[in-house]
Backbone bond lengths (Angstrom), bond angles and torsions (degrees), N, CA, C in turn:
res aa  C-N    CA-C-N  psi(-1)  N-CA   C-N-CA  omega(-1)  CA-C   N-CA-C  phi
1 X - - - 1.452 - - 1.503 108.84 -
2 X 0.962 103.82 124.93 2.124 123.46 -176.47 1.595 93.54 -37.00
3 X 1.581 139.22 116.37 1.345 100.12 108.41 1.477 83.35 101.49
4 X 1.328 123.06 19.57 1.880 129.63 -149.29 1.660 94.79 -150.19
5 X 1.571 118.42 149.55 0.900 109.55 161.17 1.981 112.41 -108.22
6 X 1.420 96.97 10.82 1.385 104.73 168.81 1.681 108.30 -156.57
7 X 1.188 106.12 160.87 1.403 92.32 -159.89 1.523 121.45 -82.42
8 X 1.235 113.36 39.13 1.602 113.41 167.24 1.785 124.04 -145.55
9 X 1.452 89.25 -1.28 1.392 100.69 175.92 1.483 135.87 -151.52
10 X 1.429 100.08 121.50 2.010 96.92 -153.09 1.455 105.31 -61.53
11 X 1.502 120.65 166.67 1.352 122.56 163.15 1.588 117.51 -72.86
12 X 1.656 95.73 153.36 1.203 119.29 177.17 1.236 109.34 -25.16
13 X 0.930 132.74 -164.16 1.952 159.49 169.57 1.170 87.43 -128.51
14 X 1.502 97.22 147.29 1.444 123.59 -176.62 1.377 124.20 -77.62
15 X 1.531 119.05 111.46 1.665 117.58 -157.41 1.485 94.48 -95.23
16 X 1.488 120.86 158.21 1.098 139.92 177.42 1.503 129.42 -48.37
17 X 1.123 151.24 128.40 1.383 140.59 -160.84 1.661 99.12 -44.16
18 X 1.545 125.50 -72.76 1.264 133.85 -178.94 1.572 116.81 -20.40
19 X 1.267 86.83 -50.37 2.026 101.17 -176.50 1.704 112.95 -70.68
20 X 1.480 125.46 -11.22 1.506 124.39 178.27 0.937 119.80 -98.90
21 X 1.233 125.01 146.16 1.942 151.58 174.06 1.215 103.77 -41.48
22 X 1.454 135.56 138.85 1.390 120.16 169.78 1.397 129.29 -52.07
23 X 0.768 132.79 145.25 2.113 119.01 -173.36 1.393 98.55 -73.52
24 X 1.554 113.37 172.79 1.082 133.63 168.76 1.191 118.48 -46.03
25 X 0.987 138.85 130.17 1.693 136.10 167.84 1.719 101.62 -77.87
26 X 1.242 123.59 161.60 1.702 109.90 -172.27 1.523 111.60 -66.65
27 X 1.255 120.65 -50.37 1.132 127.69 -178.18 1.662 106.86 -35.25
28 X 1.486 128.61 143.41 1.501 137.52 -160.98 1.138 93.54 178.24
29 X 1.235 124.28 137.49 1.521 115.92 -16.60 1.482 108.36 -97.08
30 X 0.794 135.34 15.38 1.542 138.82 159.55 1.412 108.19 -49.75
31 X 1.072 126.43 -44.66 2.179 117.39 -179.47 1.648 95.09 -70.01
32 X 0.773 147.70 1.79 1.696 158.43 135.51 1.261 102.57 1.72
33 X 2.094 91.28 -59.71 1.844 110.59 -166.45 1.180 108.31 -55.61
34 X 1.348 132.64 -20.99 1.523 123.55 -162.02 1.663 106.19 -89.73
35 X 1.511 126.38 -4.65 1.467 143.30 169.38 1.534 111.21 -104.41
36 X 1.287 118.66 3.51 1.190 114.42 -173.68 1.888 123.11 -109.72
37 X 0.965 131.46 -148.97 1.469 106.93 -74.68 1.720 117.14 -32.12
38 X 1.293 116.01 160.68 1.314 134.92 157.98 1.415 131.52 -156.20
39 X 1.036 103.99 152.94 1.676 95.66 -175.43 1.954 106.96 -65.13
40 X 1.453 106.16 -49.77 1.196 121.14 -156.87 1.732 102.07 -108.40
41 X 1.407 130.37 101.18 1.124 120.79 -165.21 2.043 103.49 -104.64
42 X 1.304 140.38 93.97 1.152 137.36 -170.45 1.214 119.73 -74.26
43 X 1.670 151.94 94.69 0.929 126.49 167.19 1.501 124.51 -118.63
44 X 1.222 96.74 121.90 2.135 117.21 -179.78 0.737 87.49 -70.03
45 X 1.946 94.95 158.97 1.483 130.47 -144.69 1.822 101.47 -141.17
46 X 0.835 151.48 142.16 1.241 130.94 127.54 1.778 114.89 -90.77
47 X 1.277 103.60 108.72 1.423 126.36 -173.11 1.679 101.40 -32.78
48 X 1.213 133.10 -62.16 1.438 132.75 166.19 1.186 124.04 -39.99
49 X 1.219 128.94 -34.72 1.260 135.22 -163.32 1.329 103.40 -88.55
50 X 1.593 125.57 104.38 1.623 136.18 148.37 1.267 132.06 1.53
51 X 1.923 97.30 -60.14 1.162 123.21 -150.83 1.260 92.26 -103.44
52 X 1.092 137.74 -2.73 1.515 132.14 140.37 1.336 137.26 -40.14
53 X 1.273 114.68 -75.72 1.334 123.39 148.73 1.351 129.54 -21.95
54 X 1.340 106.89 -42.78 1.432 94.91 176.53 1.123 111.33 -107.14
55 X 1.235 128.04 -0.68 1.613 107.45 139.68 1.462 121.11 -79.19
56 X 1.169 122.34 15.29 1.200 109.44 165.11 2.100 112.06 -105.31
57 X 1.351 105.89 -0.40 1.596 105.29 165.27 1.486 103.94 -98.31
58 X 1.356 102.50 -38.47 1.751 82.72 175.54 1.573 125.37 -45.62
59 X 1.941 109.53 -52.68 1.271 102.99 156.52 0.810 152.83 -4.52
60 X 2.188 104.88 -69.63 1.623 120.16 -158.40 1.958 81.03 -81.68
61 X 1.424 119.75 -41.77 1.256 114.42 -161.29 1.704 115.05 -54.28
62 X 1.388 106.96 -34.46 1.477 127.50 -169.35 1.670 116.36 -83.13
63 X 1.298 98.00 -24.30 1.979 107.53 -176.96 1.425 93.85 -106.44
64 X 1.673 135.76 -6.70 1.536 131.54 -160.42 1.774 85.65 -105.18
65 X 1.140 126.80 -58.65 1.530 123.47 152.35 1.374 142.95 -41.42
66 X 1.396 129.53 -2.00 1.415 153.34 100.51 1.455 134.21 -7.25
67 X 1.527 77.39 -68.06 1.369 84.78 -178.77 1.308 121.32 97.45
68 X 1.681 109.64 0.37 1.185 128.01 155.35 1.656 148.14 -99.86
69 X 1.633 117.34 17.87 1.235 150.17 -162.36 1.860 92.13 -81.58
70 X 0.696 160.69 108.15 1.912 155.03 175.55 2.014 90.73 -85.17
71 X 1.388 96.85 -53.29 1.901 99.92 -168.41 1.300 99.46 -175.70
72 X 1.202 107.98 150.77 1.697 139.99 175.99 1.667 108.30 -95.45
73 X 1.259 122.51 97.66 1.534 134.56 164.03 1.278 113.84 -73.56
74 X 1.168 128.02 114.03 1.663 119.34 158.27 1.574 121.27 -140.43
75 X 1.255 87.82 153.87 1.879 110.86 -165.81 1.914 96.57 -67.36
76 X 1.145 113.19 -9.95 1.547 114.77 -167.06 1.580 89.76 -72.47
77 X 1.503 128.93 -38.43 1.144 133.79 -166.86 1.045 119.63 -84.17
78 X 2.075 128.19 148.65 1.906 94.67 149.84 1.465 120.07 -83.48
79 X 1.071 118.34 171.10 1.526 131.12 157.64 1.444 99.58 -42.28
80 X 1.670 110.32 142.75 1.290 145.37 162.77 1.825 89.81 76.88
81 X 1.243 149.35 12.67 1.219 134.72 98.97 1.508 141.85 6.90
82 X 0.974 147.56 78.14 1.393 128.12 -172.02 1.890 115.40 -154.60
83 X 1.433 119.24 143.47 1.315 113.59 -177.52 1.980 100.15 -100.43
84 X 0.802 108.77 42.62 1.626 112.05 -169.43 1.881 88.55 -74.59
85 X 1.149 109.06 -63.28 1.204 85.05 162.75 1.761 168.44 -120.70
86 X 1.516 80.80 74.14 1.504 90.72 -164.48 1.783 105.19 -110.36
87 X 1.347 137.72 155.19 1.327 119.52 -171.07 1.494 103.58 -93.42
88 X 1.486 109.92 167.58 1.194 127.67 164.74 1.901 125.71 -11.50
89 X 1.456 91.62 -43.91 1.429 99.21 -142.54 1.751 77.03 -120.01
90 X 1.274 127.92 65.60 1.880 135.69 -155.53 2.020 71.40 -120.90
91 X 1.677 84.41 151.30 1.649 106.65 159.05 1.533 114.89 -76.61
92 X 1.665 128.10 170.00 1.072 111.28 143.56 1.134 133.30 -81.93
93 X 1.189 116.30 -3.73 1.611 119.37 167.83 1.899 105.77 -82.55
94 X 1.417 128.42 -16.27 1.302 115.11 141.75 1.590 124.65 -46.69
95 X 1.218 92.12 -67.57 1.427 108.30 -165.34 1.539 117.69 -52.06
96 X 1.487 111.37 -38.07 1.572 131.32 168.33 1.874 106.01 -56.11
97 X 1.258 116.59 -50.33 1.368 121.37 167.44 1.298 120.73 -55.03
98 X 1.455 128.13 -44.27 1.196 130.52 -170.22 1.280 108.44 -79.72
99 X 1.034 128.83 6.66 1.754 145.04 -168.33 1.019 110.30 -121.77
100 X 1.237 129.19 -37.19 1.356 151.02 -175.69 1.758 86.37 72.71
101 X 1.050 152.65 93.83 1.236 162.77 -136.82 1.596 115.26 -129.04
102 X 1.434 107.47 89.25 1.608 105.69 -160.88 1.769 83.62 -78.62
103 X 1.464 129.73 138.28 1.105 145.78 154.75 1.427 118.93 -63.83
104 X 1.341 114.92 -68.58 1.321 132.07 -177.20 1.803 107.44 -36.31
105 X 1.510 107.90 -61.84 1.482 117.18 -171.26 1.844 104.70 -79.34
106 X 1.098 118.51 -36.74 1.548 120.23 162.43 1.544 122.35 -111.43
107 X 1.068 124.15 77.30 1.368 127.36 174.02 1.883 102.09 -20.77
108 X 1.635 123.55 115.58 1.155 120.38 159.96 1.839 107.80 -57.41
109 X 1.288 126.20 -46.06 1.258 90.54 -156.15 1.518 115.74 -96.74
110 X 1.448 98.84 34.85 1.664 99.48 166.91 1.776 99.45 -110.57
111 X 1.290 103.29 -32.26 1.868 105.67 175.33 1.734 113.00 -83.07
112 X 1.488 115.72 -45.10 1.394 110.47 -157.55 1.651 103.15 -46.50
113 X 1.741 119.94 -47.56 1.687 115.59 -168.31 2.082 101.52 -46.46
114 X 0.940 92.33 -28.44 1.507 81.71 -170.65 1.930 101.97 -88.37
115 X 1.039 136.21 -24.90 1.119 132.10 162.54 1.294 115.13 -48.20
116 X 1.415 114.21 -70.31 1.025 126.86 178.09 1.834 129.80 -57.36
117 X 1.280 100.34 -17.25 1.337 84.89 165.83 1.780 111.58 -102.40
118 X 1.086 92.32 2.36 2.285 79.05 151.19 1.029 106.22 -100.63
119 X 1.416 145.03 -30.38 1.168 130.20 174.99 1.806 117.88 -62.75
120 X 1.107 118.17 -24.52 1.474 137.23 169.24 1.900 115.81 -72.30
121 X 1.336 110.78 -25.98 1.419 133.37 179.16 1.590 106.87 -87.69
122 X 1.403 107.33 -14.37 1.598 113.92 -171.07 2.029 106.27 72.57
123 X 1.595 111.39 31.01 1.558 103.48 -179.02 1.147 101.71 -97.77
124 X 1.534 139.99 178.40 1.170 122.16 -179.10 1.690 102.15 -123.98
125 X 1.434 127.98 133.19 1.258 143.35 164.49 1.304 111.42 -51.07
126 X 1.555 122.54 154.00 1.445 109.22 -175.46 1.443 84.46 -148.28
127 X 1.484 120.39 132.22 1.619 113.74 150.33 1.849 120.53 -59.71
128 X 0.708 135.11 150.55 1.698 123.85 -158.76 1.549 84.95 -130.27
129 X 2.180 128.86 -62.32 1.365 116.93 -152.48 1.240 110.63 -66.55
130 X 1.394 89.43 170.12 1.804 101.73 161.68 1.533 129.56 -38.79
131 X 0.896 124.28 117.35 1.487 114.27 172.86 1.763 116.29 -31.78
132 X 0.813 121.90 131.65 1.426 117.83 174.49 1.754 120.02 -51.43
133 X 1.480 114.15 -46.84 1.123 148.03 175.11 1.980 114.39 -47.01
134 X 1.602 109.87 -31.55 0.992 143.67 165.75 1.408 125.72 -44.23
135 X 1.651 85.58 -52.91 1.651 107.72 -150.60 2.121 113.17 -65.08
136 X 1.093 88.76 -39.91 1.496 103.80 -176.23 2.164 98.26 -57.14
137 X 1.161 94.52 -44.12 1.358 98.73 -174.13 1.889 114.32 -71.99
138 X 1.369 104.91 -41.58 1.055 115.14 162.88 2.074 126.13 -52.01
139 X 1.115 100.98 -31.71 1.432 87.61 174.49 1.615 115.93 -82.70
140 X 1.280 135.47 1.79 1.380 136.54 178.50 1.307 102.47 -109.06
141 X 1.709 118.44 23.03 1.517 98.65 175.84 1.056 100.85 -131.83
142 X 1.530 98.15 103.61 1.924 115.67 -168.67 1.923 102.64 -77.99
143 X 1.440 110.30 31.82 1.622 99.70 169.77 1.631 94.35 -89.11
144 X 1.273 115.46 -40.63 1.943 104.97 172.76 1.594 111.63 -35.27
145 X 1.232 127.86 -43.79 1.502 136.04 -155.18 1.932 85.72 -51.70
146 X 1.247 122.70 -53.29 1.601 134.54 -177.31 1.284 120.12 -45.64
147 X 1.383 100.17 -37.92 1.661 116.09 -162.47 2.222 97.28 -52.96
148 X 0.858 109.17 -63.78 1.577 128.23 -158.61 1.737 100.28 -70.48
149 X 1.434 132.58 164.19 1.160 118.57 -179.35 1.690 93.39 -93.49
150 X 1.125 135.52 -176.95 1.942 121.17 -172.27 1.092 109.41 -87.49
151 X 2.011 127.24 -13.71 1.591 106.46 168.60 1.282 105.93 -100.23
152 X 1.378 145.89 20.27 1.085 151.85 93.11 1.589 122.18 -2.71
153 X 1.066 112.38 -88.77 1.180 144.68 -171.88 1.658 99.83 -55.44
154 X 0.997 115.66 -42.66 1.564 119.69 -170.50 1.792 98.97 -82.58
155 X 1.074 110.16 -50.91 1.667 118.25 167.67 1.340 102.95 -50.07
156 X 1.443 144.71 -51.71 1.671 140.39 -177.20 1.665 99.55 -79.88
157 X 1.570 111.06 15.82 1.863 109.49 176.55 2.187 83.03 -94.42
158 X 1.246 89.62 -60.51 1.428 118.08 -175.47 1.443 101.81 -25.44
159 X 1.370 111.50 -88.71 1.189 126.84 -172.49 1.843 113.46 -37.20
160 X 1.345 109.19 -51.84 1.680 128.65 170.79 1.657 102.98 -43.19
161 X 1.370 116.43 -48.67 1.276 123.77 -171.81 1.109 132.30 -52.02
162 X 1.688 96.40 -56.69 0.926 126.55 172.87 1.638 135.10 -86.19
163 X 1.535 111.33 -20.07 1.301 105.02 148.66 1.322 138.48 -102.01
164 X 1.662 113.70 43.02 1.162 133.02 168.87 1.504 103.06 -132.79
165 X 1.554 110.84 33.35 1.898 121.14 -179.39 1.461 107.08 7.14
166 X 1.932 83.17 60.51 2.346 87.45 156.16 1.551 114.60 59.41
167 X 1.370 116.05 18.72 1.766 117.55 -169.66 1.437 111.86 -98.51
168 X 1.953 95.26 -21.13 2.052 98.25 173.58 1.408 102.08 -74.23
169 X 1.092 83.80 158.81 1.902 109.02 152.94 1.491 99.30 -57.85
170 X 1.263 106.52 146.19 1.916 111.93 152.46 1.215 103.66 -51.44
171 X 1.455 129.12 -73.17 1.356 147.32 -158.25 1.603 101.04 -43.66
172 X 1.435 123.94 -5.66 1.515 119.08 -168.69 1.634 100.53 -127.49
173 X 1.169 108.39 0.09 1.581 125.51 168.37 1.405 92.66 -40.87
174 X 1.645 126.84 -110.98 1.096 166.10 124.36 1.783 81.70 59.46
175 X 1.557 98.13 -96.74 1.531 128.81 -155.59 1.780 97.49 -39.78
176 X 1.651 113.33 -37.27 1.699 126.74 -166.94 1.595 101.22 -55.67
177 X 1.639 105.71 -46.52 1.125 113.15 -148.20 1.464 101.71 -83.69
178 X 1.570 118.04 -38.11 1.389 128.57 163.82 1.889 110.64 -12.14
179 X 2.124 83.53 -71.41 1.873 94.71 -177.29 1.362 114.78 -50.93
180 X 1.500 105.56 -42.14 1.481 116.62 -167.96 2.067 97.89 -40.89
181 X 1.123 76.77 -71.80 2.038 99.07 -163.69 1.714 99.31 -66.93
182 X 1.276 120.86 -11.80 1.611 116.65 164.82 1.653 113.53 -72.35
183 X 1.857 103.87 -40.45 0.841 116.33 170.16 1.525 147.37 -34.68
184 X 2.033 71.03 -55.95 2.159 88.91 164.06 1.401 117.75 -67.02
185 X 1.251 110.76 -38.52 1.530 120.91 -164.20 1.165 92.31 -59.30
186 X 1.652 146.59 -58.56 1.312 133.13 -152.80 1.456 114.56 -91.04
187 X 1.386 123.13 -12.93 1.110 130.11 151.11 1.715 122.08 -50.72
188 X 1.277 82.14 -46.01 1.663 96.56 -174.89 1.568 111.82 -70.12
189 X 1.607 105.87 -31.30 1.820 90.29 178.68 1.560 104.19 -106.20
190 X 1.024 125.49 18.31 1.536 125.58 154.19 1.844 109.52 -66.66
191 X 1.536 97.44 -69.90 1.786 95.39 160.34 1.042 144.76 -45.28
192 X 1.539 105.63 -35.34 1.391 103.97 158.11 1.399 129.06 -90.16
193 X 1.499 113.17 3.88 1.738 97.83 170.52 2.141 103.38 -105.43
194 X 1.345 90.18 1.19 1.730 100.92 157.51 1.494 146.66 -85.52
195 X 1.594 87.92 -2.05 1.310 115.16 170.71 1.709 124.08 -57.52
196 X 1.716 96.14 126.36 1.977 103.77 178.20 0.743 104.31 -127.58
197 X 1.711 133.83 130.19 1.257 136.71 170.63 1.738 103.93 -53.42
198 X 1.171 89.57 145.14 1.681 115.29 -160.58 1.206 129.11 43.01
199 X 1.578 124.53 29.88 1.241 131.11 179.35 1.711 111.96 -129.15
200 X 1.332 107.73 159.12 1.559 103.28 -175.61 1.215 109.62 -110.15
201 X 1.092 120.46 144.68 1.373 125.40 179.08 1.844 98.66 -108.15
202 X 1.212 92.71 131.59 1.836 113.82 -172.09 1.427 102.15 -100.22
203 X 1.450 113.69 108.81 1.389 126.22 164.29 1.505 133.66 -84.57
204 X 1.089 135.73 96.38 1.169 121.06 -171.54 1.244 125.93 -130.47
205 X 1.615 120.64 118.71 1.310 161.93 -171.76 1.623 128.98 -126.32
206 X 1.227 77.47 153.43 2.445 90.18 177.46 1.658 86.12 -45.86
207 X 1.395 98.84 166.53 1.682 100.90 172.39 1.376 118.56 -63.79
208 X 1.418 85.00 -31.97 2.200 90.60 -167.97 0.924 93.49 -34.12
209 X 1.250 131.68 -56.15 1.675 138.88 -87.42 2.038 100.33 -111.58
210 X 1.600 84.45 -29.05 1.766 113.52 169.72 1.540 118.49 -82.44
211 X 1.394 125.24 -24.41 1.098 117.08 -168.81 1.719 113.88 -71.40
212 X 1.437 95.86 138.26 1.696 119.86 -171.79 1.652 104.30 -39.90
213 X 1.416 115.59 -39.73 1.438 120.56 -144.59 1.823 106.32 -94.10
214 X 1.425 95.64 -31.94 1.373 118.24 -167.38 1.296 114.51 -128.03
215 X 1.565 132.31 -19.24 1.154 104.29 -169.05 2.146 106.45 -113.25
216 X 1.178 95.61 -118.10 2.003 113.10 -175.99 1.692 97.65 -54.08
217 X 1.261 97.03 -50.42 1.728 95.05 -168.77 1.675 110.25 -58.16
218 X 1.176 125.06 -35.10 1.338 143.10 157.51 2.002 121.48 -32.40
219 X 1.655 89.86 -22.52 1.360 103.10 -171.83 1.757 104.89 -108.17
220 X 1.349 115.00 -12.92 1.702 101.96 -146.87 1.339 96.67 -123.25
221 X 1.273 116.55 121.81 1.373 150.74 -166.24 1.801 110.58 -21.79
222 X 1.370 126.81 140.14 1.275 115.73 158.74 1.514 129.87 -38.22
223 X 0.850 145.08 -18.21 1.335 162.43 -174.25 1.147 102.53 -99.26
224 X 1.569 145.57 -13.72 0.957 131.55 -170.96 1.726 104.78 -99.52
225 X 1.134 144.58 137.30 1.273 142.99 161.37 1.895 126.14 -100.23
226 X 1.332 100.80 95.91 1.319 136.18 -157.56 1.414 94.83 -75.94
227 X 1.568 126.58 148.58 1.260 110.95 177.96 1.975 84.60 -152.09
228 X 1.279 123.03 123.07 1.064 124.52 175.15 1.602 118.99 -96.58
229 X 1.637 111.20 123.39 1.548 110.84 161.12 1.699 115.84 -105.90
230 X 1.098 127.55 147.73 1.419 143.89 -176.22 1.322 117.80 -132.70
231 X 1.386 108.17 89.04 1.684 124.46 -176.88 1.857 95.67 -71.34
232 X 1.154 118.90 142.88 1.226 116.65 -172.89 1.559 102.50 -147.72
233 X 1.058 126.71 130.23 1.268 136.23 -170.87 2.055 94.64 -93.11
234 X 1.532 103.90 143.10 2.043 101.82 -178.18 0.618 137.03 -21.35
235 X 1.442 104.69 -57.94 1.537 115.33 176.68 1.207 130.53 -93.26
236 X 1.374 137.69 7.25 1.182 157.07 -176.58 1.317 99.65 -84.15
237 X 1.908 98.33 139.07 1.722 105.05 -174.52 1.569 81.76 -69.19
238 X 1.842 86.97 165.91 1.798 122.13 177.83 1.517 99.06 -79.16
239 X 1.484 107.16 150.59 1.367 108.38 148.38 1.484 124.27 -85.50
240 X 1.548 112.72 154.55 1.847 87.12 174.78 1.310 120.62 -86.89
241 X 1.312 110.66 173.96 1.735 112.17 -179.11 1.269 111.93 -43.14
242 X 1.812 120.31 -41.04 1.774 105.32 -165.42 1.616 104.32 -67.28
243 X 1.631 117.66 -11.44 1.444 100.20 -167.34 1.750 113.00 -113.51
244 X 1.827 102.24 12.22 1.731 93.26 175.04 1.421 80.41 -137.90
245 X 1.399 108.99 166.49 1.429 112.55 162.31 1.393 89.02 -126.43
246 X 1.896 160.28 73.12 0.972 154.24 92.96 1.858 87.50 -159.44
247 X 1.678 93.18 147.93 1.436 120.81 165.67 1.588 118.42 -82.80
248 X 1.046 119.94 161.73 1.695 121.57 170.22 1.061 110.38 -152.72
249 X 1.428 118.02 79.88 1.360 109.95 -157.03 1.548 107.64 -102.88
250 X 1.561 126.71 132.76 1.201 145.53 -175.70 1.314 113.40 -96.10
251 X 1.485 104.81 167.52 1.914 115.23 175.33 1.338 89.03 -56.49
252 X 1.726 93.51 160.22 1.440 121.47 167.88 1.529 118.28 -63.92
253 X 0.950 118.36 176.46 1.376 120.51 171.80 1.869 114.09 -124.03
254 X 1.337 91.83 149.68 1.489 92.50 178.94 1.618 102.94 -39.94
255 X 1.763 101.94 146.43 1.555 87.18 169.06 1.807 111.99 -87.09
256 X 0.936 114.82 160.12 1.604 135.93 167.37 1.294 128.08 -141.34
257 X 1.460 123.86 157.31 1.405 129.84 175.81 1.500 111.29 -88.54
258 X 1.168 137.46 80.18 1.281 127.98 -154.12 1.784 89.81 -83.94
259 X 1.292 143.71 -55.48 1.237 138.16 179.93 1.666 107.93 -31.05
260 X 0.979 131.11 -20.69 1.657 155.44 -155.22 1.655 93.42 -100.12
261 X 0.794 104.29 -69.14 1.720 110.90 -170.63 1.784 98.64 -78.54
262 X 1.142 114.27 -20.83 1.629 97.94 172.55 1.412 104.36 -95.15
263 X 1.262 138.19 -23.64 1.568 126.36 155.37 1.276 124.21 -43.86
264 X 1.438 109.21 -40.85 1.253 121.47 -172.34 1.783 120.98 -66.62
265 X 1.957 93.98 -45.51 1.321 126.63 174.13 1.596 99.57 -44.81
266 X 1.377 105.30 -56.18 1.464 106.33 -154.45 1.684 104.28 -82.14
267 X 1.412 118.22 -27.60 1.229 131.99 -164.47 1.790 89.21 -56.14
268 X 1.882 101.41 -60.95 1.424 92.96 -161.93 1.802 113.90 -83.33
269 X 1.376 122.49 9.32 1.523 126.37 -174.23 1.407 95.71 -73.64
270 X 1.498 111.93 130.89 1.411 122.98 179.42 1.280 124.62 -50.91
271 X 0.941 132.83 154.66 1.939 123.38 170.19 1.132 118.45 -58.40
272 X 1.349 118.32 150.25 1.696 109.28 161.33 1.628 100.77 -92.33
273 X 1.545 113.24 144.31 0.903 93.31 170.54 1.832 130.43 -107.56
């Protein structure tokens, strides 16, 4: 998705120095401690970014050595997905099965190292998204339209809009945002029925998908204590303070025209007929 750090919703606009989380200090994943404990630990992704990923095994590797890891949620998966039971010493071609592990839409070998090292820790992986199968049904069910407060809601129009650089229909506004916020919701009760007293459960998703205002945290119970991280590649706009509580900010990335390559994407995607 153009221009997105997940594929349905562009990043923020760039908030003012005053308005951001302190950045990462270098040390990783150890400055972790300064978000911790929590029940619900969130950390965004920008899907492109390398150096994401592996801060997201250092993580599971660093909180699974603790002794405080409960389970690893991720958006790479669908719901009812899970390696809970596979042992220690599992293949990745287990582990890819027990996930049901679409390749194509998540490249395994930029995700599997991080699978695999909770599955190697004895933690258990969880598919968190929507079923794919879902989704079609999900955009005609205007009870999501409720979920968000309406300048909320109008901001997750925004974001849709704009990280598909103005190429939808309006008329497909609406239905996008539906999946979007169905999206969080099932993420969100995967974590919460993974919940261990005194352990964190590690969520991991595009940034959208994390933000405080709009995304999972939006879904998960008062009782739950949510703690948001936002890996951010240089040049990538900031999130603001209400929607990370610490930055991690990474090298830049080559630049590209991603609006360019999704014209192109879409130019050559076959018709439906």
């Amino acid at each position: 998705m153009a221009r997105r750090a997940l594929p349905l919703v562009a990043a923020l606009a760039l908030a003012g120095c005053a308005n951001q989380p302190p950045e990462m200090p270098a040390s990783w994943p150890a400055r972790l401690q300064q978000v911790l404990p929590a029940d619900v630990l969130l950390l965004g992704e920008q899907h492109d970014a390398a150096e994401h990923q592996r801060l997201q095994r250092e993580a599971v590797q660093w909180l699974a050595a603790r002794g405080t890891l409960a389970a690893v949620v991720m958006e790479m998966a669908e719901q009812g997905g899970s390696t809970a039971g596979l042992p220690r010493g599992a293949t990745e071609a287990q582990a890819q099965a027990a996930l049901n592990w679409q390749d194509k839409a998540w490249p395994w070998a930029k995700y599997g190292p991080v699978v695999m090292a909770a599955v190697e820790a004895g933690v258990p992986v969880l598919g968190g998204n929507l079923p794919r199968s879902q989704m079609r049904a999900t955009m005609g069910q205007a009870q999501w339209d409720a979920h968000l407060p309406a300048p909320a809601l109008q901001r997750q129009y925004t974001e849709i809009r704009d990280g598909h650089c103005g190429l939808l229909p309006e008329a497909q506004i609406a239905p996008m945002a539906r999946i979007q916020i169905a999206r969080d919701a099932s993420m969100a009760q995967t974590a919460t029925a993974a919940l261990q007293p005194g352990k964190t459960v590690l969520l991991i998703a595009g940034a959208g998908h994390v933000w405080r205002s709009l995304g999972v945290p939006t879904h998960l119970g008062g009782g739950v204590k949510a703690q948001v991280v936002v890996a951010r590649a240089g040049g990538a706009p900031a999130t603001t303070h209400a929607d990370a509580d610490l930055l991690a900010p990474t090298p830049a990335l080559p630049p590209r025209d991603a609006c360019a390559e999704l014209r192109e994407q879409w130019k050559a995607a076959p018709r439906q007929p």
